[in-house]
PDB file of N, CA, C and O in Angstrom:
ATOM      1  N   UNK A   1       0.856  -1.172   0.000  1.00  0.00           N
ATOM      2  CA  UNK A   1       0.000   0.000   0.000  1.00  0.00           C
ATOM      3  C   UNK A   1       0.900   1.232   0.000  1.00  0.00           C
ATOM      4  O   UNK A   1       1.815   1.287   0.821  1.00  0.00           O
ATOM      5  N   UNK A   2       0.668   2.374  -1.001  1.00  0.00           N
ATOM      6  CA  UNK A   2       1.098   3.127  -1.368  1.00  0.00           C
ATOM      7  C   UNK A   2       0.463   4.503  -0.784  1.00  0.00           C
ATOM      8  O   UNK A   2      -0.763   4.582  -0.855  1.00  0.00           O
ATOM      9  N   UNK A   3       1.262   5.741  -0.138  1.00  0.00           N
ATOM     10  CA  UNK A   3       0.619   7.184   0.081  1.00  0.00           C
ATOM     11  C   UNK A   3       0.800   7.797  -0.581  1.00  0.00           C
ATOM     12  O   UNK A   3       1.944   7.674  -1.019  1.00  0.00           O
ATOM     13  N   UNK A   4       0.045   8.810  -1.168  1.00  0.00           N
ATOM     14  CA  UNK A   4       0.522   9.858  -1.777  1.00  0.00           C
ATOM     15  C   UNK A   4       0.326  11.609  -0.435  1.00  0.00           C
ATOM     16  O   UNK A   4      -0.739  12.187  -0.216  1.00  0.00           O
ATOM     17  N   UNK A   5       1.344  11.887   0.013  1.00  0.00           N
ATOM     18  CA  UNK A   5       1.260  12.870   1.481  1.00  0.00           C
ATOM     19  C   UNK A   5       1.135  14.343   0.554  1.00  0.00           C
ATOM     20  O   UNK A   5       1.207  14.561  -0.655  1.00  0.00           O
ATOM     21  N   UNK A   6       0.866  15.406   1.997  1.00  0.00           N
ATOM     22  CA  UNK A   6       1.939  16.338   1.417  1.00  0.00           C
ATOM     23  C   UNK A   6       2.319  16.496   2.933  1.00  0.00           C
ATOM     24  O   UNK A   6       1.652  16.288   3.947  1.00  0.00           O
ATOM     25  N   UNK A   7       3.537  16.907   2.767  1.00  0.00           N
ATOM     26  CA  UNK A   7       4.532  17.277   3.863  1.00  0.00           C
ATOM     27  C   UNK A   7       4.294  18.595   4.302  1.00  0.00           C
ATOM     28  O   UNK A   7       4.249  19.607   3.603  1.00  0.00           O
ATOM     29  N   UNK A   8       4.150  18.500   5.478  1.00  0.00           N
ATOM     30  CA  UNK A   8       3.480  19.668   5.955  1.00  0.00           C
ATOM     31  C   UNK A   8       4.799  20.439   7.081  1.00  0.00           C
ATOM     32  O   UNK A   8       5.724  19.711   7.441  1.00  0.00           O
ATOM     33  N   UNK A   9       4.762  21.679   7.476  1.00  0.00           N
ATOM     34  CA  UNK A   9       6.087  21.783   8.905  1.00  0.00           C
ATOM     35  C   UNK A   9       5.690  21.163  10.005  1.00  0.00           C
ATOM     36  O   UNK A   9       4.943  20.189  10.096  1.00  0.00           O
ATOM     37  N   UNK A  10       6.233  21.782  10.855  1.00  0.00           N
ATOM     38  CA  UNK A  10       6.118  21.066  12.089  1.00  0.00           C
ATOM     39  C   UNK A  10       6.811  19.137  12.189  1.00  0.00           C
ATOM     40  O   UNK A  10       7.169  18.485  13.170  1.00  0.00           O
ATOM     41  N   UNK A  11       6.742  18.735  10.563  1.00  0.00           N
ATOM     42  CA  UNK A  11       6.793  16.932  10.082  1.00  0.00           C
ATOM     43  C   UNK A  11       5.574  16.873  10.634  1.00  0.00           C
ATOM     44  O   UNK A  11       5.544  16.426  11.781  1.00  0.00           O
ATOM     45  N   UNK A  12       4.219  17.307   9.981  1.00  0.00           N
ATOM     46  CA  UNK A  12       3.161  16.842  10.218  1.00  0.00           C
ATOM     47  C   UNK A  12       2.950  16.485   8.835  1.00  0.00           C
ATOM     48  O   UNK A  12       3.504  17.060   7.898  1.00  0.00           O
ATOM     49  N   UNK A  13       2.090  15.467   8.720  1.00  0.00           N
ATOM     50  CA  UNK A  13       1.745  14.787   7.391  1.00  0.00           C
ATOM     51  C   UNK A  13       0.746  14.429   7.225  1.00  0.00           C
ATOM     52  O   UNK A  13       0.171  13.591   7.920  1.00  0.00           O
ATOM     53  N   UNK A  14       0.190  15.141   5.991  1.00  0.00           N
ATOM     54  CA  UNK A  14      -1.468  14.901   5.679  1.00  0.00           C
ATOM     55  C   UNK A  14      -1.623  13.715   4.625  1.00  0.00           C
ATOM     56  O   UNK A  14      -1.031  13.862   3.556  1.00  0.00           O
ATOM     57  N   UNK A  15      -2.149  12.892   4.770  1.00  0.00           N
ATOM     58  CA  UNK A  15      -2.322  11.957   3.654  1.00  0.00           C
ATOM     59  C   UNK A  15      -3.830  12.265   3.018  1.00  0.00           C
ATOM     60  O   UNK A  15      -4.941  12.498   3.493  1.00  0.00           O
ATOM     61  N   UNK A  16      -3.116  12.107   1.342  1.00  0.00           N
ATOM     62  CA  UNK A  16      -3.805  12.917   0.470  1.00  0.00           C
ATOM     63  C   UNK A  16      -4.821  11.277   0.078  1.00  0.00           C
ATOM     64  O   UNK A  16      -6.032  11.113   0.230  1.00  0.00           O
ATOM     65  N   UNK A  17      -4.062  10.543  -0.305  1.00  0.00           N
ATOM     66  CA  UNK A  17      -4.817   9.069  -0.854  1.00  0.00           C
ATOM     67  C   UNK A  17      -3.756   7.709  -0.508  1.00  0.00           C
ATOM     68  O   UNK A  17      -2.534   7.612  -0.392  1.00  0.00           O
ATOM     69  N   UNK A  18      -4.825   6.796  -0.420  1.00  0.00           N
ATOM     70  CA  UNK A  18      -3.828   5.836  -0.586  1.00  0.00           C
ATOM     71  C   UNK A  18      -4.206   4.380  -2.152  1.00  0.00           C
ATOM     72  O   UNK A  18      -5.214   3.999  -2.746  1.00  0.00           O
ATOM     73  N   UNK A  19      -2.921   4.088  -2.190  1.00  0.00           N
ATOM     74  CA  UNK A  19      -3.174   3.074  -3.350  1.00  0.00           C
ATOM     75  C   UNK A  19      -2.503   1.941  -3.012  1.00  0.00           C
ATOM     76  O   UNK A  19      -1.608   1.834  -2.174  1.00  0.00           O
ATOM     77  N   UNK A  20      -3.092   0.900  -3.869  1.00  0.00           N
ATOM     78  CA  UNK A  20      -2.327  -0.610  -3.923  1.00  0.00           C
ATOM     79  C   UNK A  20      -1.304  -1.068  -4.481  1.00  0.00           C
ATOM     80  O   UNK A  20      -0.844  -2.180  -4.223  1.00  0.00           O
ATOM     81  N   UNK A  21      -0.749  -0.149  -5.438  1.00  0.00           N
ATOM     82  CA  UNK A  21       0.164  -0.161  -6.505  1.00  0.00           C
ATOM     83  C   UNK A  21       1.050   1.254  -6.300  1.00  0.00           C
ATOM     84  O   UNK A  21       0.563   2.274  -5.814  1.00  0.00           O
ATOM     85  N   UNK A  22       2.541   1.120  -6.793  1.00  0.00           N
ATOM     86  CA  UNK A  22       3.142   2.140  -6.612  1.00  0.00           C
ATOM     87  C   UNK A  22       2.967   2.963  -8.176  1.00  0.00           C
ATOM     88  O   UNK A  22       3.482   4.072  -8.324  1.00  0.00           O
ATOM     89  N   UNK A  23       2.611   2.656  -8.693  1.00  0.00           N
ATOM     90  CA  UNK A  23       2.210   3.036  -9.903  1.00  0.00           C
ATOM     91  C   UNK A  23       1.339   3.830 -10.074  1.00  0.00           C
ATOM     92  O   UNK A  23       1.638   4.935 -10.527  1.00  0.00           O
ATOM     93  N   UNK A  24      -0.530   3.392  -9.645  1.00  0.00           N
ATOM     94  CA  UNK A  24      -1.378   4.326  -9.355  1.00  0.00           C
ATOM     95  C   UNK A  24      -1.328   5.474  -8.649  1.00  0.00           C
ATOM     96  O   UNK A  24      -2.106   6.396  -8.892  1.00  0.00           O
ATOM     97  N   UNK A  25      -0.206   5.552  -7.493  1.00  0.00           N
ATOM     98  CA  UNK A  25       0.337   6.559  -6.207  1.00  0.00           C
ATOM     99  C   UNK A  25       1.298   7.616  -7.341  1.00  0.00           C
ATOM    100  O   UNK A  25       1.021   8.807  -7.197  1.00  0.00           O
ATOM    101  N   UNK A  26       1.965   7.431  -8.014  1.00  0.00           N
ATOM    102  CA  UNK A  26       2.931   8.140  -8.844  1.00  0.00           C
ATOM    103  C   UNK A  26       1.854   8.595  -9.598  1.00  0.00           C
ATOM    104  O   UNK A  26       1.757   9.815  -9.462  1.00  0.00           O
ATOM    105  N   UNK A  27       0.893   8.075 -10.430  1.00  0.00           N
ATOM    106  CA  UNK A  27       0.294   8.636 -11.186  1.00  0.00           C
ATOM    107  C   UNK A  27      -0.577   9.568 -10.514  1.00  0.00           C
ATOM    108  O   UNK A  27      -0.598  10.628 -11.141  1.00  0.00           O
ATOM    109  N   UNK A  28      -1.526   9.598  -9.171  1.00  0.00           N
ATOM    110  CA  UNK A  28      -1.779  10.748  -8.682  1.00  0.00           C
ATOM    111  C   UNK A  28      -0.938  11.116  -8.316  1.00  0.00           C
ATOM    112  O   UNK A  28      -1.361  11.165  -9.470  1.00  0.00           O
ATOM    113  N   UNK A  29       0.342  11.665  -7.710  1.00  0.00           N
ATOM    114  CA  UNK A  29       1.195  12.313  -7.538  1.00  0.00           C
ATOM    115  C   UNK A  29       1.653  13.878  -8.778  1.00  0.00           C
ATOM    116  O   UNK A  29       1.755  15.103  -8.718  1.00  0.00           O
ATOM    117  N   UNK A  30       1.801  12.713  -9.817  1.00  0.00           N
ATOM    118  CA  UNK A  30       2.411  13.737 -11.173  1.00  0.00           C
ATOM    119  C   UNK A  30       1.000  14.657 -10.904  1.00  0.00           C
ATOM    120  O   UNK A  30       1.128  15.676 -10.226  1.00  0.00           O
ATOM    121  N   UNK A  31      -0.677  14.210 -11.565  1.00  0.00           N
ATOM    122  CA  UNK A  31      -1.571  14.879 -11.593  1.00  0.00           C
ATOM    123  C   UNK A  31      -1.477  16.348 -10.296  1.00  0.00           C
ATOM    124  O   UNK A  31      -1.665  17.535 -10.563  1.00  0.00           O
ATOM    125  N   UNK A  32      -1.176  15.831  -9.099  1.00  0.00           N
ATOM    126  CA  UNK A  32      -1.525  16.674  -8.341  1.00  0.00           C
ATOM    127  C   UNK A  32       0.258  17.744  -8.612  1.00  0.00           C
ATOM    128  O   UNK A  32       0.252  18.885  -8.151  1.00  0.00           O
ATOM    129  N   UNK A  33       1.287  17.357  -9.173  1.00  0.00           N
ATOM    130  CA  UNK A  33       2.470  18.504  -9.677  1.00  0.00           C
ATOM    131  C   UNK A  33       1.819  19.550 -10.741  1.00  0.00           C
ATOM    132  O   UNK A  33       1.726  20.772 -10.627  1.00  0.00           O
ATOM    133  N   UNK A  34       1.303  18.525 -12.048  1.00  0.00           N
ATOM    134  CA  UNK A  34       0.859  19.140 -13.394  1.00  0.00           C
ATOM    135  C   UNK A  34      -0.247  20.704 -12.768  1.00  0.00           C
ATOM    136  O   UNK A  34      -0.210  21.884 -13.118  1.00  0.00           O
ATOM    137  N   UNK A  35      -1.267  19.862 -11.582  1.00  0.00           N
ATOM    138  CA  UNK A  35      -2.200  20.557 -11.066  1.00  0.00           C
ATOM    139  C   UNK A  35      -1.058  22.139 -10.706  1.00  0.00           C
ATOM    140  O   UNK A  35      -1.311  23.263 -11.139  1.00  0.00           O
ATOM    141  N   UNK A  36       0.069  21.803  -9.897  1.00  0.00           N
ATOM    142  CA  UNK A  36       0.643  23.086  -9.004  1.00  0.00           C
ATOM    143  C   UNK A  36       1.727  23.308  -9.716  1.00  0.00           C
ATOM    144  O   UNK A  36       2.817  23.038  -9.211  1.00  0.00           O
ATOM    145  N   UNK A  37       1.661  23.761 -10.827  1.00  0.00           N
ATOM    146  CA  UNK A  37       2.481  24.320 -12.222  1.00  0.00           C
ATOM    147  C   UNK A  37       3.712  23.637 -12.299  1.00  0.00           C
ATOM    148  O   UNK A  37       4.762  24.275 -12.223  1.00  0.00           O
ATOM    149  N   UNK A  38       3.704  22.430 -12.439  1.00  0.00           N
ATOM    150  CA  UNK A  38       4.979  21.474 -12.178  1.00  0.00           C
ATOM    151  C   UNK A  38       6.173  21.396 -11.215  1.00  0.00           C
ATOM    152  O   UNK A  38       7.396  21.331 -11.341  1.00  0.00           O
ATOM    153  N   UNK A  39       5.018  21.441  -9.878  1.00  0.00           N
ATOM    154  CA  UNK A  39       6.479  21.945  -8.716  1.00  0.00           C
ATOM    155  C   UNK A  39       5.797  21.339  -7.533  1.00  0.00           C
ATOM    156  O   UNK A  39       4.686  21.636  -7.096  1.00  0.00           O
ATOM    157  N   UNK A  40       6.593  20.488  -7.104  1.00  0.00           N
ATOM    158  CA  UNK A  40       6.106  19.380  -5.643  1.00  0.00           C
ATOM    159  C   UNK A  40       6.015  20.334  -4.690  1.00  0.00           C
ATOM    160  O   UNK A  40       5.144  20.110  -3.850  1.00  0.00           O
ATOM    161  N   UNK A  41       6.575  21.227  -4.569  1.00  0.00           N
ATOM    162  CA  UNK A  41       6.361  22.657  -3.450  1.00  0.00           C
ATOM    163  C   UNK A  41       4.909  23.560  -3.448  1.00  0.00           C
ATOM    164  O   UNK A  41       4.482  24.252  -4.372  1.00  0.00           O
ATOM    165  N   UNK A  42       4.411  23.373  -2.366  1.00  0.00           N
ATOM    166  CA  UNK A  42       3.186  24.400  -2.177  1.00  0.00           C
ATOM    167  C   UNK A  42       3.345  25.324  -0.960  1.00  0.00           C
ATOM    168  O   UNK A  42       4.254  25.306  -0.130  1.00  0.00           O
ATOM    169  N   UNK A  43       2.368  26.066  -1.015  1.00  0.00           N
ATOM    170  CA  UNK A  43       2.283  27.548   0.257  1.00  0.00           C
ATOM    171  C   UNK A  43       2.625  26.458   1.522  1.00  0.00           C
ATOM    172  O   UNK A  43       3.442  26.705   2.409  1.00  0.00           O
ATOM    173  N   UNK A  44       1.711  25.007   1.410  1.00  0.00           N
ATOM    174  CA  UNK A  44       1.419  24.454   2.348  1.00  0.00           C
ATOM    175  C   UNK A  44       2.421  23.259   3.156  1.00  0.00           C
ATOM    176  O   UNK A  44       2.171  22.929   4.315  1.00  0.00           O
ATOM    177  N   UNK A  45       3.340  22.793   2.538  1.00  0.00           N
ATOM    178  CA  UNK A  45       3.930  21.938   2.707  1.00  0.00           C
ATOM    179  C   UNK A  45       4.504  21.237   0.634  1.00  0.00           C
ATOM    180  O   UNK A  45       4.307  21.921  -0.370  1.00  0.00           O
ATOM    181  N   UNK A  46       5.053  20.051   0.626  1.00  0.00           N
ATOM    182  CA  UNK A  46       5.524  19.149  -0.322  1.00  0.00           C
ATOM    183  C   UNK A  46       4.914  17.834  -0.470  1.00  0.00           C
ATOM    184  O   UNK A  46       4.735  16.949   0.366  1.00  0.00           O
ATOM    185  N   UNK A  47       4.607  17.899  -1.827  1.00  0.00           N
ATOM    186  CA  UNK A  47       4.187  16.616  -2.051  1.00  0.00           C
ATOM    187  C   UNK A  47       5.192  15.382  -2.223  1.00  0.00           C
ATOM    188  O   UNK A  47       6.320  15.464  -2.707  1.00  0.00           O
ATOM    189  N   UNK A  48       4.594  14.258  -1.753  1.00  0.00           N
ATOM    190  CA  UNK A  48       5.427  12.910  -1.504  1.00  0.00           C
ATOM    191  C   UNK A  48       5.117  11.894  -1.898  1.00  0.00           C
ATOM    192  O   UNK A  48       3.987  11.974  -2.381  1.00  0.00           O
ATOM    193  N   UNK A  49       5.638  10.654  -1.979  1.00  0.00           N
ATOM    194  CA  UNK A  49       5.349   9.697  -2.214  1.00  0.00           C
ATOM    195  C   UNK A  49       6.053   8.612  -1.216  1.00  0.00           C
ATOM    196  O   UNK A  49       7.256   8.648  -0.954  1.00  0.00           O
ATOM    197  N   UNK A  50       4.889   7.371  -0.548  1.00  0.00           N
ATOM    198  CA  UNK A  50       5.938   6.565   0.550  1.00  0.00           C
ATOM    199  C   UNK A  50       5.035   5.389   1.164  1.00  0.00           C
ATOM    200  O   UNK A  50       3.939   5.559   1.699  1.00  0.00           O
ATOM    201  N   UNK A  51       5.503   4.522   1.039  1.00  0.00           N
ATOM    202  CA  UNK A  51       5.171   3.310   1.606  1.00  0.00           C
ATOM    203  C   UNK A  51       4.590   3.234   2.888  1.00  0.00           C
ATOM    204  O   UNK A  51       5.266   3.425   3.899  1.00  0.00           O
ATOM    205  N   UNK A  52       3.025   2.889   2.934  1.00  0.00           N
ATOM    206  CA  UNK A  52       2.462   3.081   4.149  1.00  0.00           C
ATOM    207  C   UNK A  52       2.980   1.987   5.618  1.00  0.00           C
ATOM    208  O   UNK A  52       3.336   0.813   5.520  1.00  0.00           O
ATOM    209  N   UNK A  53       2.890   2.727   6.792  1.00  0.00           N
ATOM    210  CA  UNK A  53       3.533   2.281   7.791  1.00  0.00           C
ATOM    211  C   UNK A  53       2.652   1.344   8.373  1.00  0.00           C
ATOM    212  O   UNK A  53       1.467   1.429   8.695  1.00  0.00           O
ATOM    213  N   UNK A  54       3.311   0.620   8.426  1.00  0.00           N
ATOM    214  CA  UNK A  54       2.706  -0.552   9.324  1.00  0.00           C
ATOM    215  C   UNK A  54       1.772  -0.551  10.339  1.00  0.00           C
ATOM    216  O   UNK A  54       1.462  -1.605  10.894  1.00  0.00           O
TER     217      UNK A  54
END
């Protein structure tokens, strides 16, 4: 199982979705860059990608 976060300060972390495949997780990932003019950086924190924790 796959997250797609965004990284927030504090290392607080919002999880945006999760998937079964690391594939589907990358592919919302890019969508949500393309969405923020091709840049993993927002006002709010960074978008991520990462293997959900146990």
């Amino acid at each position: 199982m796959y997250q797609v976060i965004l990284e927030m300060a504090a290392r607080k972390i919002h999880v945006i979705a999760e998937f079964e495949t690391k594939e589907a997780a990358l592919a919302k990932y890019v969508s949500l860059i393309d969405a923020n003019k091709g840049s993993p950086i927002t006002p709010q924190g960074k978008y991520n990608i990462r293997k959900k924790p146990e």
